[in-house]
C-alpha positions as a Markdown table, in Angstrom:
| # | Residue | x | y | z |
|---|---|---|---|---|
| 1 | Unk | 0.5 | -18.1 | 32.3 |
| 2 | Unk | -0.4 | -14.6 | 31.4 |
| 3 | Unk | 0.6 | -13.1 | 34.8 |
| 4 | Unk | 3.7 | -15.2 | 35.3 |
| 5 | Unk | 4.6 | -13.2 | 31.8 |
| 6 | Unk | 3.3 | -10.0 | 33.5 |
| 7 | Unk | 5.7 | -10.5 | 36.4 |
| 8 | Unk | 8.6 | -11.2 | 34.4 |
| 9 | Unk | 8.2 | -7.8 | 32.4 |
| 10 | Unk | 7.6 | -6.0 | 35.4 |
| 11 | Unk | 4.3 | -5.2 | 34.9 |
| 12 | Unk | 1.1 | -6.3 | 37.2 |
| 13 | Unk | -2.2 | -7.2 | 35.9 |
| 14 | Unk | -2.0 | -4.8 | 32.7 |
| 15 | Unk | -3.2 | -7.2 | 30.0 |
| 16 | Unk | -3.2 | -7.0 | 26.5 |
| 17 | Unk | -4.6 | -4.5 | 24.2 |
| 18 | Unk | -3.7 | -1.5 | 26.7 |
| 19 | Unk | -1.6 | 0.5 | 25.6 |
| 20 | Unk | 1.8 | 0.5 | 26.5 |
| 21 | Unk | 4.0 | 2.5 | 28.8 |
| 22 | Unk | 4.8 | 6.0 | 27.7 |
| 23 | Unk | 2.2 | 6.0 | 24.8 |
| 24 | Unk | -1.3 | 7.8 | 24.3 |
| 25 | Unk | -3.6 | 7.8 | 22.0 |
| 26 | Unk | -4.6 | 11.3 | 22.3 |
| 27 | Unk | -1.2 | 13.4 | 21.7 |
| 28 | Unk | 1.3 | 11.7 | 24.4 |
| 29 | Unk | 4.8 | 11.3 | 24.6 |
| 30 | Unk | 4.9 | 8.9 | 22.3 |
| 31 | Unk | 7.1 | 9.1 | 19.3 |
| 32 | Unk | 5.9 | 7.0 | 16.6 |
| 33 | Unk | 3.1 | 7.9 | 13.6 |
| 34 | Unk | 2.9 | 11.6 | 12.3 |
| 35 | Unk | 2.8 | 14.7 | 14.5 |
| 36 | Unk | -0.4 | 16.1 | 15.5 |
| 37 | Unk | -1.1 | 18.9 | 12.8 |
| 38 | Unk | -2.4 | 22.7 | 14.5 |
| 39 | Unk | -5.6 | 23.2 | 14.1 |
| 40 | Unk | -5.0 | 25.9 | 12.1 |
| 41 | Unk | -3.7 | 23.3 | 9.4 |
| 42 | Unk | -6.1 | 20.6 | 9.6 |
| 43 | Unk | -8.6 | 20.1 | 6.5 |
| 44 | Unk | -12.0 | 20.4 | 8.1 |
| 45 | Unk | -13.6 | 22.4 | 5.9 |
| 46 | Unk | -15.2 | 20.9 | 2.3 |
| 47 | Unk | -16.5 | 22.3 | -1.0 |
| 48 | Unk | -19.3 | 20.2 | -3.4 |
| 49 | Unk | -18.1 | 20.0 | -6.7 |
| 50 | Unk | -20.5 | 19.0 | -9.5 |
| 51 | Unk | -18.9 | 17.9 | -13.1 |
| 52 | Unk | -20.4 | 16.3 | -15.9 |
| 53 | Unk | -19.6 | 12.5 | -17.1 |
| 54 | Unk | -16.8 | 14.3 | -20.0 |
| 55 | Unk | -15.5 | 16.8 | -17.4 |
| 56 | Unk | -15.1 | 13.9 | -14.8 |
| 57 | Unk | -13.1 | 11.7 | -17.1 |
| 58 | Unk | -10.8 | 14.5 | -17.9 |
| 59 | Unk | -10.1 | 15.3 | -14.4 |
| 60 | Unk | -9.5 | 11.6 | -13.5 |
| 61 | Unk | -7.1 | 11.3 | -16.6 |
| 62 | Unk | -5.3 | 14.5 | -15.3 |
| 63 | Unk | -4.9 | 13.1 | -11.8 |
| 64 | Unk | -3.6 | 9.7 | -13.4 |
| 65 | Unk | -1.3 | 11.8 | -15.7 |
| 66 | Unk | 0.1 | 14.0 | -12.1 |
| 67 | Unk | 0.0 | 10.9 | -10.1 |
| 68 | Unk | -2.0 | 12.3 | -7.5 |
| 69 | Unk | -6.1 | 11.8 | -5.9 |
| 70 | Unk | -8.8 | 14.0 | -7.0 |
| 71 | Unk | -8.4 | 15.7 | -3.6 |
| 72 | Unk | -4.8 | 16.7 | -4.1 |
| 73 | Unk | -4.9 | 17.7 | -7.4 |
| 74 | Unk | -7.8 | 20.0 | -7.5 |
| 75 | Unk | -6.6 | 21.4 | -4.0 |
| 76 | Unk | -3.3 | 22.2 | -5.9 |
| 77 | Unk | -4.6 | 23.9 | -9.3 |
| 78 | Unk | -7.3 | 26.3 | -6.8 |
| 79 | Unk | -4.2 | 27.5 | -4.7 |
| 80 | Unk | -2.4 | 28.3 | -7.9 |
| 81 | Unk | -0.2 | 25.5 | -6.6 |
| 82 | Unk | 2.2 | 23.8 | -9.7 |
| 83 | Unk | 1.3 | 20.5 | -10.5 |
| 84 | Unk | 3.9 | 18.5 | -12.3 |
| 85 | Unk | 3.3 | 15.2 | -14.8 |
| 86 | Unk | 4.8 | 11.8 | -14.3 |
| 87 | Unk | 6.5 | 12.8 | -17.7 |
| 88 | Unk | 7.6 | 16.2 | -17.0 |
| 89 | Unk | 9.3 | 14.2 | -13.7 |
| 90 | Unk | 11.0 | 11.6 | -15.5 |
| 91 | Unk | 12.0 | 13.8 | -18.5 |
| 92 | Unk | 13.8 | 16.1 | -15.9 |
| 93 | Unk | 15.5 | 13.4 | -14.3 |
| 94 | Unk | 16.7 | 11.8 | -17.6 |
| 95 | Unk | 17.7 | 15.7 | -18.6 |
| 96 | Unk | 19.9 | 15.4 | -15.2 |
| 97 | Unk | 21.5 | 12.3 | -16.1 |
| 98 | Unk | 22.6 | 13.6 | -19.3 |
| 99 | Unk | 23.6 | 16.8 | -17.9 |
| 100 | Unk | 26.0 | 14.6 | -15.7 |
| 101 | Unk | 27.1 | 12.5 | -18.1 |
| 102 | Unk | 28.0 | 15.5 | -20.6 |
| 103 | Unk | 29.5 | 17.1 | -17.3 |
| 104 | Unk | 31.9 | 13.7 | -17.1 |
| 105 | Unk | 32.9 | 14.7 | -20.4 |
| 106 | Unk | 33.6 | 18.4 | -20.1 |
| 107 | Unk | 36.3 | 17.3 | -16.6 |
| 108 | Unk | 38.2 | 14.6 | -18.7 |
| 109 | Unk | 38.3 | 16.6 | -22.1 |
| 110 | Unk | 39.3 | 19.6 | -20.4 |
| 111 | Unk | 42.2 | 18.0 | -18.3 |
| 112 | Unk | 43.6 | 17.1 | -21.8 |
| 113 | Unk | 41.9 | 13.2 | -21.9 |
| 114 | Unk | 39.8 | 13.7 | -24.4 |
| 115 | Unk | 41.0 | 17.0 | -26.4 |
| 116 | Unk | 38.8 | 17.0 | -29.4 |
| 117 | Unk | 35.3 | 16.9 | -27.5 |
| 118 | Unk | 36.2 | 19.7 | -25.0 |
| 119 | Unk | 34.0 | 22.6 | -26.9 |
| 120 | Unk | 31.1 | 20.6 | -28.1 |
| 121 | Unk | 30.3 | 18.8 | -24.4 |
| 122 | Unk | 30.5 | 22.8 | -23.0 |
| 123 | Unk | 28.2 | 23.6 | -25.3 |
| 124 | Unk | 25.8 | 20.0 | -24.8 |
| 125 | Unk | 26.0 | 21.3 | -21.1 |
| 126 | Unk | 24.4 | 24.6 | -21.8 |
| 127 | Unk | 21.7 | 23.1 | -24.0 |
| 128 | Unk | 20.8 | 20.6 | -21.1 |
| 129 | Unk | 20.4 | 23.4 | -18.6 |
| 130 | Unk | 18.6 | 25.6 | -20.8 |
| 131 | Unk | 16.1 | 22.7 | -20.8 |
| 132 | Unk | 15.7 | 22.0 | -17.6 |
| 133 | Unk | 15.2 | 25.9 | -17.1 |
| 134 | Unk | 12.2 | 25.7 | -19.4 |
| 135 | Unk | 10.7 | 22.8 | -17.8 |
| 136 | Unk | 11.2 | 24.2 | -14.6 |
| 137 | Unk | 9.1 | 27.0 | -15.9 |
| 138 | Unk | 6.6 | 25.0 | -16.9 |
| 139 | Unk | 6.1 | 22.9 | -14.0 |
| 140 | Unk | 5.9 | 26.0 | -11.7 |
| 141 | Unk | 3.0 | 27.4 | -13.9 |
């Protein structure tokens, strides 16, 4: 049965579990799964880290808090790398939403919809983006 299916692909005697045509395992033409990294960029070297039971616990709640592994986060804060919390994310991307909404506003009140709003959704807008500034700021230290 198997090599009636073989001869009906166009294939003689290959089997299953080889791989298939026009793919290696070893850095061939095929296409799928991530790029080989240089070896320049590949994490082979490794550093012992020794921290007591209070010290671990903070560290895990830190890399709970940034949504990241141990790994990435201490790789991050040692090459002065920023390192963003879950909240500082979502409060930025609420900040945006308001900042459009606000920006909404601003059009239709200033193309005469809404005339009594015009000044104090300019002003909104400029308080949102002030915001984000700062948390940019603090996301990047």
């Amino acid at each position: 049965m198997s090599s009636e299916r073989d001869e009906q692909n166009g294939s003689e005697g290959s089997g299953s579990g080889g791989p298939s045509e026009g793919s290696s395992s070893k850095g061939g033409p095929s296409k799928r799964g991530r790029p080989t990294k240089p070896p320049e960029e590949k994490r082979t070297e490794s550093y012992g880290l020794r921290l007591s039971p209070n010290e671990m616990e903070e560290l895990e709640e830190r890399c709970e808090a940034a949504g990241l592994s141990k790994a990435e986060y201490l790789r991050r804060r040692a090459l002065g790398k920023p390192v963003s919390t879950k909240v500082d994310q979502e409060m930025t991307r609420e900040l945006n939403r308001v900042g459009t909404n606000l920006n909404q506003i601003a059009y239709r009140a200033n193309r005469g919809e809404l005339p009594d709003v015009a000044a104090a959704a300019e002003e909104a807008i400029e308080e949102v983006r002030a915001l984000i500034g700062e948390i940019g700021q603090m996301q990047s230290k």
